[in-house]
mmCIF file of the N, C-alpha and C atoms, coordinates in Angstrom:
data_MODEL
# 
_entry.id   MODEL 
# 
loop_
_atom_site.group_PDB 
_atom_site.id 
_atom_site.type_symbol 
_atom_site.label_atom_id 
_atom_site.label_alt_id 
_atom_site.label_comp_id 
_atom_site.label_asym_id 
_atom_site.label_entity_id 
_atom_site.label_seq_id 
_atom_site.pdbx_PDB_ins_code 
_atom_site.Cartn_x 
_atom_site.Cartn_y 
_atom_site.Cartn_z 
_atom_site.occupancy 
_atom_site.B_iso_or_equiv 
_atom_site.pdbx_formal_charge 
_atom_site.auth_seq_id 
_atom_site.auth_comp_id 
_atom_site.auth_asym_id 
_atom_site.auth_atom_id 
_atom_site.pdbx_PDB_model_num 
ATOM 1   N N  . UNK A 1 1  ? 18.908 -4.256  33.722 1.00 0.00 ? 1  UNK A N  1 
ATOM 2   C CA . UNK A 1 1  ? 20.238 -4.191  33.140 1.00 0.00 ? 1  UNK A CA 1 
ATOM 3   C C  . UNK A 1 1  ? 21.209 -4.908  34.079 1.00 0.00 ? 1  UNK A C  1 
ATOM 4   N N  . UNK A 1 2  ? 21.833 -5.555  33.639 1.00 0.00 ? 2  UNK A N  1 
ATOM 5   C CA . UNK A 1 2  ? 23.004 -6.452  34.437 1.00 0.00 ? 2  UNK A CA 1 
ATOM 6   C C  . UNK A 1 2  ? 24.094 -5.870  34.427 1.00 0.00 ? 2  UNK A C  1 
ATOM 7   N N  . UNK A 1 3  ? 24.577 -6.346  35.887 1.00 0.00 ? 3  UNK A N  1 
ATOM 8   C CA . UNK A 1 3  ? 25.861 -5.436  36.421 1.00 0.00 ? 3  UNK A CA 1 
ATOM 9   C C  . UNK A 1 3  ? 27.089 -4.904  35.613 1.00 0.00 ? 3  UNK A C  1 
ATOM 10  N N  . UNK A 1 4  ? 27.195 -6.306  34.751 1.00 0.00 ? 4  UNK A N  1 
ATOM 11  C CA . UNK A 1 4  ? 28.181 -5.769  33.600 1.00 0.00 ? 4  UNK A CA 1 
ATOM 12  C C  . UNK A 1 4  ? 28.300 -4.909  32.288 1.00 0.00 ? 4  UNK A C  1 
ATOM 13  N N  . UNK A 1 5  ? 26.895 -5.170  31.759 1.00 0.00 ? 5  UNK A N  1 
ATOM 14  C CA . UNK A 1 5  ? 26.190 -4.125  30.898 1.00 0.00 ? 5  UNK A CA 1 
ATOM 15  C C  . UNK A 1 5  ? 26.758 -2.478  31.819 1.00 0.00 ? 5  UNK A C  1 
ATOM 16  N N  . UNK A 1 6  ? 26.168 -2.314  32.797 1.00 0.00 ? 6  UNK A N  1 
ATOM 17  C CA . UNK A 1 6  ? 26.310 -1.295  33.653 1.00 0.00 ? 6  UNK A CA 1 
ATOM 18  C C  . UNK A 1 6  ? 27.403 -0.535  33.750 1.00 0.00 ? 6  UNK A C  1 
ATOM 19  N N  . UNK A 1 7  ? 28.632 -1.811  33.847 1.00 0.00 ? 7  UNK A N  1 
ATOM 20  C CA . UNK A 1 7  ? 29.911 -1.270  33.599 1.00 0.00 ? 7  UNK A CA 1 
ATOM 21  C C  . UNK A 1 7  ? 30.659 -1.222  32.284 1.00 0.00 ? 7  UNK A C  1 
ATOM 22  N N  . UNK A 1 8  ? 29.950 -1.539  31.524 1.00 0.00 ? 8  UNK A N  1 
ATOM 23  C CA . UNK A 1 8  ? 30.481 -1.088  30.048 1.00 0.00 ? 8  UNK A CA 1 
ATOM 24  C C  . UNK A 1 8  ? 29.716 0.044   29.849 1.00 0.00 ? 8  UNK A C  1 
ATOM 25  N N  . UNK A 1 9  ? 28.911 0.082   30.081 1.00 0.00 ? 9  UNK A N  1 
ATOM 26  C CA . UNK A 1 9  ? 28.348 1.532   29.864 1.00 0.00 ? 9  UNK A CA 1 
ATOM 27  C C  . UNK A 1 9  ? 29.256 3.067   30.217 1.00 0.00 ? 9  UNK A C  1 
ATOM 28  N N  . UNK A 1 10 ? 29.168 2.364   31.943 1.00 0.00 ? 10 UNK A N  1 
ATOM 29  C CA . UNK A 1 10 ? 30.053 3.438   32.666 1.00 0.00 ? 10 UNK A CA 1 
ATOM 30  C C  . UNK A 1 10 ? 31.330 3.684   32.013 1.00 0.00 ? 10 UNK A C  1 
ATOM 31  N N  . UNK A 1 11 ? 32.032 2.738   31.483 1.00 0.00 ? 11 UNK A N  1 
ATOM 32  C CA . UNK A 1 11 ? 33.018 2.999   30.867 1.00 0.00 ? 11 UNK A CA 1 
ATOM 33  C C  . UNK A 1 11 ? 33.223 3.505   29.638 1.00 0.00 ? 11 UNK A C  1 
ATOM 34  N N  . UNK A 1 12 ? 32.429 3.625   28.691 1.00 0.00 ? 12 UNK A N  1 
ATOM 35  C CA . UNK A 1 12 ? 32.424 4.063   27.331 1.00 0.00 ? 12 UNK A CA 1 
ATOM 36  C C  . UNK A 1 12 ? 32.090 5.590   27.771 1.00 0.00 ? 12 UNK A C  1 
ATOM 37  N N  . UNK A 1 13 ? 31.403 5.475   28.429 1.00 0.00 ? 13 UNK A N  1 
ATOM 38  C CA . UNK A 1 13 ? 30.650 7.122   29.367 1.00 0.00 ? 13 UNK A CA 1 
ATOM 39  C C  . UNK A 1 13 ? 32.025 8.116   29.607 1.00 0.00 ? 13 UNK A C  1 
ATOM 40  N N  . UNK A 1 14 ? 33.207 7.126   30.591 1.00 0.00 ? 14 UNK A N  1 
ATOM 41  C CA . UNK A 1 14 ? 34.178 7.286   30.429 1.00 0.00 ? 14 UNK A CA 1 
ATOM 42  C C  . UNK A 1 14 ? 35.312 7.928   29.619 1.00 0.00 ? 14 UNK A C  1 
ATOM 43  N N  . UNK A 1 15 ? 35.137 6.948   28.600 1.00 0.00 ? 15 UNK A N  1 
ATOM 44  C CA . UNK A 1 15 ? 35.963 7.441   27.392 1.00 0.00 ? 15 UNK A CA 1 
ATOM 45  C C  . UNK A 1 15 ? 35.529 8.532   26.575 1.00 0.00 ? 15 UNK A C  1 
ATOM 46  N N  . UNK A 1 16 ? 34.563 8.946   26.444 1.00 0.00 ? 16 UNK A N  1 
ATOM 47  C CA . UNK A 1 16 ? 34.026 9.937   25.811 1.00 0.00 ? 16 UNK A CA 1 
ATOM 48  C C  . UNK A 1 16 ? 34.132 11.184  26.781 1.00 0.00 ? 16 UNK A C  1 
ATOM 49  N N  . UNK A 1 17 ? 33.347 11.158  27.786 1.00 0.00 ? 17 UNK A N  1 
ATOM 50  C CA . UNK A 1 17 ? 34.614 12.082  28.618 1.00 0.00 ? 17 UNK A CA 1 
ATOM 51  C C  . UNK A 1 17 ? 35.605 12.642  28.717 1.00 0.00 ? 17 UNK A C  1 
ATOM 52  N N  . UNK A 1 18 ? 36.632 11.394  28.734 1.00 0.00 ? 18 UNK A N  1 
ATOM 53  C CA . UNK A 1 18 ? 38.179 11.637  28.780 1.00 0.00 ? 18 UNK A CA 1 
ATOM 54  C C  . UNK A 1 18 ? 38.774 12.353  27.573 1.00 0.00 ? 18 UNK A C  1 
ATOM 55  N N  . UNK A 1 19 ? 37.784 11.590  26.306 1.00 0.00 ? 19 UNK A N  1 
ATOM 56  C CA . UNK A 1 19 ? 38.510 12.321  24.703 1.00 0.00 ? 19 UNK A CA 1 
ATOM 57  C C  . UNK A 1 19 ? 37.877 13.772  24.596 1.00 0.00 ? 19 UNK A C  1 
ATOM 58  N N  . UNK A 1 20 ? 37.064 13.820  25.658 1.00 0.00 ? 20 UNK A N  1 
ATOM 59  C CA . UNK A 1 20 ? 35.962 15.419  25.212 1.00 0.00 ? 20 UNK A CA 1 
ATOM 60  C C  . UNK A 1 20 ? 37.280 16.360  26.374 1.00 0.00 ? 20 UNK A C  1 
ATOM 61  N N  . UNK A 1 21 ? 37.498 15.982  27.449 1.00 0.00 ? 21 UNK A N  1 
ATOM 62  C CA . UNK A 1 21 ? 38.473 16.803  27.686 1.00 0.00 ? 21 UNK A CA 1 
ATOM 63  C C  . UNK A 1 21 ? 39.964 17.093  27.268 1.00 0.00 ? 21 UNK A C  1 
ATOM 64  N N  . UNK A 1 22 ? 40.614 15.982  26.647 1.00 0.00 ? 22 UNK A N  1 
ATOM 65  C CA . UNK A 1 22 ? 42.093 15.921  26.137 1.00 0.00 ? 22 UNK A CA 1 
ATOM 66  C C  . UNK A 1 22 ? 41.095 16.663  24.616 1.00 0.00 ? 22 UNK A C  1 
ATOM 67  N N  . UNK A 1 23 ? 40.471 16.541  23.640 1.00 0.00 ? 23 UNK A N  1 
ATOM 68  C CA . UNK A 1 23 ? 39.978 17.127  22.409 1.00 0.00 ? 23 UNK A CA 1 
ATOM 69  C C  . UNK A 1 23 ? 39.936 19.058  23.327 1.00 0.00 ? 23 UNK A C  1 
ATOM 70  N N  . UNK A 1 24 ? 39.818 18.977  24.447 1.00 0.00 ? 24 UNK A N  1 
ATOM 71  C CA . UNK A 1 24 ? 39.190 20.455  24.850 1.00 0.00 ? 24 UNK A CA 1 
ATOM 72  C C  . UNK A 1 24 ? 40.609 20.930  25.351 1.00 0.00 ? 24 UNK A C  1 
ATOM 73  N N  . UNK A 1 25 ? 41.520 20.568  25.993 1.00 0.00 ? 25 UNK A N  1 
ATOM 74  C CA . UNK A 1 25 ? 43.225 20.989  26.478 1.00 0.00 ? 25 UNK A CA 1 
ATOM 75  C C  . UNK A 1 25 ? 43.763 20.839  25.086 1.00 0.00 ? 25 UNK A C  1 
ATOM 76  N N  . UNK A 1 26 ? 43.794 19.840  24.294 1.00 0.00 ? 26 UNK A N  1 
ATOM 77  C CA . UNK A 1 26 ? 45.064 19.921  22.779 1.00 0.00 ? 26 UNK A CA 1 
ATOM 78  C C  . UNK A 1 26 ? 44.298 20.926  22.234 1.00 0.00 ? 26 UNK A C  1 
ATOM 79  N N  . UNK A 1 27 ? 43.236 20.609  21.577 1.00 0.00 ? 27 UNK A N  1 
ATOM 80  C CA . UNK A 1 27 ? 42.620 21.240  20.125 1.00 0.00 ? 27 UNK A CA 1 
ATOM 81  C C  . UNK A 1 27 ? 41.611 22.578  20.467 1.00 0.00 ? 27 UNK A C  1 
ATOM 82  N N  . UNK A 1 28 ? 41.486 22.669  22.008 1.00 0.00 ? 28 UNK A N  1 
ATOM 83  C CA . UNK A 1 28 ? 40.083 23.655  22.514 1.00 0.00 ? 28 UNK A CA 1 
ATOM 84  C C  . UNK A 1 28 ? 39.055 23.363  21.154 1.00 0.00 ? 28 UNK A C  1 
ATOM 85  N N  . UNK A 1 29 ? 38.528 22.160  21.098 1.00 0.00 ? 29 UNK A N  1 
ATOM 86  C CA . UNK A 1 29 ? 37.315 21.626  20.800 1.00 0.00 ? 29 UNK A CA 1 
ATOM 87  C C  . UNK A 1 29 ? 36.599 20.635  21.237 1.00 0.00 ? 29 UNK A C  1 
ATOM 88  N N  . UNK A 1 30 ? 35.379 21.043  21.577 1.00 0.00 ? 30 UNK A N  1 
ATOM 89  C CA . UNK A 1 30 ? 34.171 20.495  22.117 1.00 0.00 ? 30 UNK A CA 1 
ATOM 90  C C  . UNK A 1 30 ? 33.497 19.463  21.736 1.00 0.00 ? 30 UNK A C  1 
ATOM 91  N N  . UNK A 1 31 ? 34.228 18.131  21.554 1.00 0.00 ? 31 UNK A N  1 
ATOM 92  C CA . UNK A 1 31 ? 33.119 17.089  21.027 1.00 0.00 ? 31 UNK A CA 1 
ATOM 93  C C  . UNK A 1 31 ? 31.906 17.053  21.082 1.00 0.00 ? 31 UNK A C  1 
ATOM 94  N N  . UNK A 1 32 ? 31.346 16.984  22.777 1.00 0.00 ? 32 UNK A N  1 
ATOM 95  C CA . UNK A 1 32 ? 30.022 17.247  23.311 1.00 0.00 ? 32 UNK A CA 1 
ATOM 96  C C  . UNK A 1 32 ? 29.215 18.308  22.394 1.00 0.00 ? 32 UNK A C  1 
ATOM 97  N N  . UNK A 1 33 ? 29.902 19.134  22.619 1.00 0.00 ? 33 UNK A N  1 
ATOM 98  C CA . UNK A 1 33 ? 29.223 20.653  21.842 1.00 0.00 ? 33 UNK A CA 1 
ATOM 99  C C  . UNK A 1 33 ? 28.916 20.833  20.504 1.00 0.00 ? 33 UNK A C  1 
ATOM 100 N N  . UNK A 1 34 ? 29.406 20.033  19.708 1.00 0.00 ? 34 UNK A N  1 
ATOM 101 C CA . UNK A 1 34 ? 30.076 19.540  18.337 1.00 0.00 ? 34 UNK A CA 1 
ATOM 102 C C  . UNK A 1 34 ? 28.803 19.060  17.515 1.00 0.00 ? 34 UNK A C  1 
ATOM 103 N N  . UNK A 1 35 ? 28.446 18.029  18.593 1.00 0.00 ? 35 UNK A N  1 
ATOM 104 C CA . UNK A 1 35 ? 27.602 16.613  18.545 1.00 0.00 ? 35 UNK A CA 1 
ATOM 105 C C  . UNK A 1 35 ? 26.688 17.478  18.689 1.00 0.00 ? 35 UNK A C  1 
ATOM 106 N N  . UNK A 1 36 ? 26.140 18.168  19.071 1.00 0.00 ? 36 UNK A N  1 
ATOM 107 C CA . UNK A 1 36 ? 24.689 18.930  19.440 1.00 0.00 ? 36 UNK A CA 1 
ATOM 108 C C  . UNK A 1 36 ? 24.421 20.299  18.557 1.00 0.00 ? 36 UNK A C  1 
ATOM 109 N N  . UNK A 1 37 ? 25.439 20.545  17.837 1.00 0.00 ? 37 UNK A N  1 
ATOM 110 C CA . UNK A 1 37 ? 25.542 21.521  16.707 1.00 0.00 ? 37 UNK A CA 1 
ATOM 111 C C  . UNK A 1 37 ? 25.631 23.045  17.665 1.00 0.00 ? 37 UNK A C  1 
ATOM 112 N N  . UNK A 1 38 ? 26.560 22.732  18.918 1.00 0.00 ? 38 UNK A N  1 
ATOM 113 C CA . UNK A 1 38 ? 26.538 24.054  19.355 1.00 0.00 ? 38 UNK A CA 1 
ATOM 114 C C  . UNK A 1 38 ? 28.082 24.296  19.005 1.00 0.00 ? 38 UNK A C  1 
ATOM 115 N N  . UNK A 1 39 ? 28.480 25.758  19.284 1.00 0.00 ? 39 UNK A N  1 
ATOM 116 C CA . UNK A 1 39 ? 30.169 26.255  19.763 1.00 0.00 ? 39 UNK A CA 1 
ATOM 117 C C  . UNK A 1 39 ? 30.389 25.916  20.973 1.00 0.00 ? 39 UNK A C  1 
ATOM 118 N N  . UNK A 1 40 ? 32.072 26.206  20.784 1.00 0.00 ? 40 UNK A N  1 
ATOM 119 C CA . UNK A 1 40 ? 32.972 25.767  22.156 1.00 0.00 ? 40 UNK A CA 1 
ATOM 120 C C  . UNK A 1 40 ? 32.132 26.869  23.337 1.00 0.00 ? 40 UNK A C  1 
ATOM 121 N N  . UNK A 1 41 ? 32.074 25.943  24.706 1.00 0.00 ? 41 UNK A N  1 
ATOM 122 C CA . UNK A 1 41 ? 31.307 26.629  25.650 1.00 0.00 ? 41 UNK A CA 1 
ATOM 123 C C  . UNK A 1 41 ? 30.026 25.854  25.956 1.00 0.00 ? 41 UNK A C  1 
ATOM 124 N N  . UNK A 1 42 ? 29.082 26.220  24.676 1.00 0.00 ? 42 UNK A N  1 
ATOM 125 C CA . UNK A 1 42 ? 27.596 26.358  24.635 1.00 0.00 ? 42 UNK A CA 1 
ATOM 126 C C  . UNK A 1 42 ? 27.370 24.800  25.728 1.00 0.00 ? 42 UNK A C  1 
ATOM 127 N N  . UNK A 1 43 ? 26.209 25.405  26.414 1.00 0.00 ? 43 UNK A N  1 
ATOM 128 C CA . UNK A 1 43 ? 25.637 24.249  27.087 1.00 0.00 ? 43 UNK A CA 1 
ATOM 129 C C  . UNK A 1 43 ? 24.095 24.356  26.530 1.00 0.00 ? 43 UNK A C  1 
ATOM 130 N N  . UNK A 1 44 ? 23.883 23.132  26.383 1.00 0.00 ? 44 UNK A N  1 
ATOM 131 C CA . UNK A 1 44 ? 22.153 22.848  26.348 1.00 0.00 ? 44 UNK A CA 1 
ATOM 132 C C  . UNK A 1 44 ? 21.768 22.085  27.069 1.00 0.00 ? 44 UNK A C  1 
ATOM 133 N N  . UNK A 1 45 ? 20.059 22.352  27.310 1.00 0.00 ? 45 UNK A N  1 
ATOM 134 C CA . UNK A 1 45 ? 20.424 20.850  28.276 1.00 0.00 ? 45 UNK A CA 1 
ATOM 135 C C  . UNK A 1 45 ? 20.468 18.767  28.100 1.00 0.00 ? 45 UNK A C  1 
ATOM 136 N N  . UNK A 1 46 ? 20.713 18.938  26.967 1.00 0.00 ? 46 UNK A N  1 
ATOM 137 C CA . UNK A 1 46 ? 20.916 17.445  26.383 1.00 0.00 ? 46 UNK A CA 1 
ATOM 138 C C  . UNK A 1 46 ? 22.587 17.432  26.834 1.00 0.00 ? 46 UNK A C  1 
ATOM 139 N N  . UNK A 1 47 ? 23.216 18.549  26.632 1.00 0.00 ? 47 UNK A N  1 
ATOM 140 C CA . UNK A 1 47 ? 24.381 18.180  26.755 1.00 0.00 ? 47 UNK A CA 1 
ATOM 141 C C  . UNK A 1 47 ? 24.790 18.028  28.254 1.00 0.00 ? 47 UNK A C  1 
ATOM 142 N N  . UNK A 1 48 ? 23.978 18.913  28.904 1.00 0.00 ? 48 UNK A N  1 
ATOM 143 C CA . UNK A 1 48 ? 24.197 18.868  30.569 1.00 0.00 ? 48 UNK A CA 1 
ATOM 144 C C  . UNK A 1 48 ? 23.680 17.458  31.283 1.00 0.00 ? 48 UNK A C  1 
ATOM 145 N N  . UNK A 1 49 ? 23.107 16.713  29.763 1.00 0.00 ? 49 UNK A N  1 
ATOM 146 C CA . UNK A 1 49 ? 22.438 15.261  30.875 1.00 0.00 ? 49 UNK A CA 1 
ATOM 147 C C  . UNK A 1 49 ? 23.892 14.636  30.336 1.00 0.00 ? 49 UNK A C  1 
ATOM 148 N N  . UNK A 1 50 ? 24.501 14.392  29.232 1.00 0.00 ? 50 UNK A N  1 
ATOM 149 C CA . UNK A 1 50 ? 25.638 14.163  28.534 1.00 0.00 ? 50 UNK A CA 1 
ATOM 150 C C  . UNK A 1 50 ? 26.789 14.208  29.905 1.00 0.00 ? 50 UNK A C  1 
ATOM 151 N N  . UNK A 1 51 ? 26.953 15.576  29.926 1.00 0.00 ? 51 UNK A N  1 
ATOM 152 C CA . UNK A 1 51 ? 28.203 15.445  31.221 1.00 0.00 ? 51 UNK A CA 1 
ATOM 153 C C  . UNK A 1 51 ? 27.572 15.044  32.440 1.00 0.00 ? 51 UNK A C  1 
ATOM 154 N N  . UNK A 1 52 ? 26.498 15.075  32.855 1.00 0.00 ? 52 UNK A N  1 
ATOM 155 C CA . UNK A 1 52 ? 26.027 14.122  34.034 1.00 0.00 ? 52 UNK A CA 1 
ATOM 156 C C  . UNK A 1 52 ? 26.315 13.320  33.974 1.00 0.00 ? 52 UNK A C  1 
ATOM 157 N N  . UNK A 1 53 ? 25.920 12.770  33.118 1.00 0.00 ? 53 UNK A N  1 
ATOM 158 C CA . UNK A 1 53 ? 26.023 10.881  33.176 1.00 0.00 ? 53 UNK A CA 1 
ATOM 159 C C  . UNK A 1 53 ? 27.632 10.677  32.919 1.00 0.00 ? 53 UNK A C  1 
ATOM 160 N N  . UNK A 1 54 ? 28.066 11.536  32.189 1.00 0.00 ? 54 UNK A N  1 
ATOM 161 C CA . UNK A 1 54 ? 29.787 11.401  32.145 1.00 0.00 ? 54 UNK A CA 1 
ATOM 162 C C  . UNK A 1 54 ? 30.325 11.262  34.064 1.00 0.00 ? 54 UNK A C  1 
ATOM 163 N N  . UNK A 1 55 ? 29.845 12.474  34.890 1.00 0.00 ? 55 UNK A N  1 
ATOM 164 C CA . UNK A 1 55 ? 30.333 12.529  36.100 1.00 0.00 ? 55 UNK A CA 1 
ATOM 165 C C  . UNK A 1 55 ? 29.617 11.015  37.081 1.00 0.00 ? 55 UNK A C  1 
ATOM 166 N N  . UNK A 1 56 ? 28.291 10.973  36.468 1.00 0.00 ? 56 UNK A N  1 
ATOM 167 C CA . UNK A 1 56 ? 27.880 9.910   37.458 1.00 0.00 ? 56 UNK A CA 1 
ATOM 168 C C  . UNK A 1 56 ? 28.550 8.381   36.927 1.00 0.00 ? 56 UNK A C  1 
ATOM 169 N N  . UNK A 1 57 ? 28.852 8.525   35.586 1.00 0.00 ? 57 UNK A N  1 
ATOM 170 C CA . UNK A 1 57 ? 29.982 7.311   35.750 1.00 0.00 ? 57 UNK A CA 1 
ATOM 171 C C  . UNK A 1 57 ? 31.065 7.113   35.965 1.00 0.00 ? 57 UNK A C  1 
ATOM 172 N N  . UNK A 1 58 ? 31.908 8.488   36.585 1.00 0.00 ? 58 UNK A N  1 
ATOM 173 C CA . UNK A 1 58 ? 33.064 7.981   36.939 1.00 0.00 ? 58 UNK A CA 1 
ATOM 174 C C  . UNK A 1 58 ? 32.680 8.247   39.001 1.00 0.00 ? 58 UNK A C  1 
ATOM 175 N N  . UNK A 1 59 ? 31.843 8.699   39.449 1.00 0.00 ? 59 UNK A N  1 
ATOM 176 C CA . UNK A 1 59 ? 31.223 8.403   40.602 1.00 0.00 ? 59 UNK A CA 1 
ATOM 177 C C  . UNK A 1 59 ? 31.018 6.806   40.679 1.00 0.00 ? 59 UNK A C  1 
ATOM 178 N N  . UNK A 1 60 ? 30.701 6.249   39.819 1.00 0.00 ? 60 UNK A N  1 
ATOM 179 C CA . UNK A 1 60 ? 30.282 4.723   40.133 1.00 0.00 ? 60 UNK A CA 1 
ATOM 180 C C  . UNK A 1 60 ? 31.074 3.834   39.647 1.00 0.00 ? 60 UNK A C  1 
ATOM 181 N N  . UNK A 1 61 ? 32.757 4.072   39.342 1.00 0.00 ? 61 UNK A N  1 
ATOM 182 C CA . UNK A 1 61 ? 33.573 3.292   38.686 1.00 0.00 ? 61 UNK A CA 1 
ATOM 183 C C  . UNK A 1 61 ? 34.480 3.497   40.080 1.00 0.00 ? 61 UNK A C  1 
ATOM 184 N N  . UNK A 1 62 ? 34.629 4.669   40.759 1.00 0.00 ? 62 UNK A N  1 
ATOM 185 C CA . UNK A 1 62 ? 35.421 5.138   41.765 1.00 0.00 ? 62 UNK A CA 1 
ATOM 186 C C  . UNK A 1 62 ? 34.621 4.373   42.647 1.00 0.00 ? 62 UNK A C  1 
ATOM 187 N N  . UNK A 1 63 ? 33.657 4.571   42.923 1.00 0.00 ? 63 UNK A N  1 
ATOM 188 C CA . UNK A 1 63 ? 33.128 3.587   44.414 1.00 0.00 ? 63 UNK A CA 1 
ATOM 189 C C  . UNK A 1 63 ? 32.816 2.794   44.201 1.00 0.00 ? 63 UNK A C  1 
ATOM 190 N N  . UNK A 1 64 ? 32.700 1.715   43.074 1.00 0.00 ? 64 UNK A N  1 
ATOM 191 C CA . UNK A 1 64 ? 32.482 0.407   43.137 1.00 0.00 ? 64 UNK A CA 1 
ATOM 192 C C  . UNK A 1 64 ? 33.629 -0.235  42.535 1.00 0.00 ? 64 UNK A C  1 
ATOM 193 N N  . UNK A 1 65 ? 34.811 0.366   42.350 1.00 0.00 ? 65 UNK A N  1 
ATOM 194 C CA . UNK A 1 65 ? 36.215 -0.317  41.638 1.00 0.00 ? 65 UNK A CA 1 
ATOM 195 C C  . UNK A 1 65 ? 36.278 -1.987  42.518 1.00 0.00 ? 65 UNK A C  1 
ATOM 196 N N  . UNK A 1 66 ? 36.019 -1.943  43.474 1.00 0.00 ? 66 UNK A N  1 
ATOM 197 C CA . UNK A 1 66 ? 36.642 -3.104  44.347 1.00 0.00 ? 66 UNK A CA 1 
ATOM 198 C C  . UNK A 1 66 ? 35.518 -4.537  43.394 1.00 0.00 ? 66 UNK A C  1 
ATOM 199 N N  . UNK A 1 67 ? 33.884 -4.093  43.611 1.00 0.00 ? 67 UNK A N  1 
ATOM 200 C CA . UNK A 1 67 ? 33.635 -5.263  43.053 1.00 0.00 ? 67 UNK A CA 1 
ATOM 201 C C  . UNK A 1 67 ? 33.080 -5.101  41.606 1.00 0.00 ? 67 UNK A C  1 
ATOM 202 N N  . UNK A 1 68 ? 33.574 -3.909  40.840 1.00 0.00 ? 68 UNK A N  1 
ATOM 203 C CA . UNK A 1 68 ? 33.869 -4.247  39.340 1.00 0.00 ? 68 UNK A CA 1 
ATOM 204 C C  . UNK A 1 68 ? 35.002 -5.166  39.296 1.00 0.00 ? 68 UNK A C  1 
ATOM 205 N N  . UNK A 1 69 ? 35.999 -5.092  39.788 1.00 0.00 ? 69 UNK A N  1 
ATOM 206 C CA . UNK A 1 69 ? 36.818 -6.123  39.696 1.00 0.00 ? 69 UNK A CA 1 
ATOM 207 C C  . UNK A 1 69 ? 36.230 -7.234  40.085 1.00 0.00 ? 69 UNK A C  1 
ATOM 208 N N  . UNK A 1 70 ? 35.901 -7.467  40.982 1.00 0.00 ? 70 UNK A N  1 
ATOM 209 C CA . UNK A 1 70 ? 35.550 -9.029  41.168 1.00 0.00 ? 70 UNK A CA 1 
ATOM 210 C C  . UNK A 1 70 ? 34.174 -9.891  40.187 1.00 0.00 ? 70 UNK A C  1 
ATOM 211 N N  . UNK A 1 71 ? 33.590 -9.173  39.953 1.00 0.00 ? 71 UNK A N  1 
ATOM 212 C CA . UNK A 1 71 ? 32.505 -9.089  38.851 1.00 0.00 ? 71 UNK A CA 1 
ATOM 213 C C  . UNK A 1 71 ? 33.171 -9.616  37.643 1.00 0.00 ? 71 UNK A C  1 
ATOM 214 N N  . UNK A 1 72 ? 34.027 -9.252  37.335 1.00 0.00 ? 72 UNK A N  1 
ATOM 215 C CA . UNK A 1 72 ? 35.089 -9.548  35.656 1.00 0.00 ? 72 UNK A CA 1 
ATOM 216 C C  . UNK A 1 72 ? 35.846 -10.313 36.218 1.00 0.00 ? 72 UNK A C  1 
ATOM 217 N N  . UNK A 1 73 ? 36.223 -11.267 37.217 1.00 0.00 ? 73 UNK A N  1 
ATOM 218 C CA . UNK A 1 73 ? 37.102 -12.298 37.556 1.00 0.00 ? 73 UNK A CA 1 
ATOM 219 C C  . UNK A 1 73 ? 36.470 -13.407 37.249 1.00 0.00 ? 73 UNK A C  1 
ATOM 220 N N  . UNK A 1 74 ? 34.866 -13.783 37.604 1.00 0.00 ? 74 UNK A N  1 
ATOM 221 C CA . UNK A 1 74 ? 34.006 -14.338 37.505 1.00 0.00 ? 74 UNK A CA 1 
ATOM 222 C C  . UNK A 1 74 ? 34.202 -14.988 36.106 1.00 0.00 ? 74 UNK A C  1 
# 
């Protein structure tokens, strides 16, 4: 997978994230949870790889910001 693939990934990873928590503060509903046919709360573990990969992509957007940027200048 190429670096940029990588970071579109991370970023859509991102956004789904971000709308699963603003959907969980406005509406207290659980996209994640939603999507997996559970209630607000419920964890399974599909959903626990779900917010992993949510946390490990903003782990790898935070420490590699300097040459994601330079990567997309290119």
């Amino acid at each position: 997978m190429s670096m940029k693939k990588l970071d579109v990934l991370a970023f859509i990873l991102l956004v789904v994230g971000g709308l699963n928590w603003g959907l969980v503060a406005v509406a207290r509903f659980d996209l994640v949870a939603f999507i997996f046919g559970m209630r607000f709360g419920d964890i399974s573990p599909v959903s626990r790889v779900v917010y992993g990969l949510v946390e490990l992509a903003a782990v790898y957007q935070a420490l590699g910001w300097k040459a994601i940027q330079r990567r997309w200048q290119a």
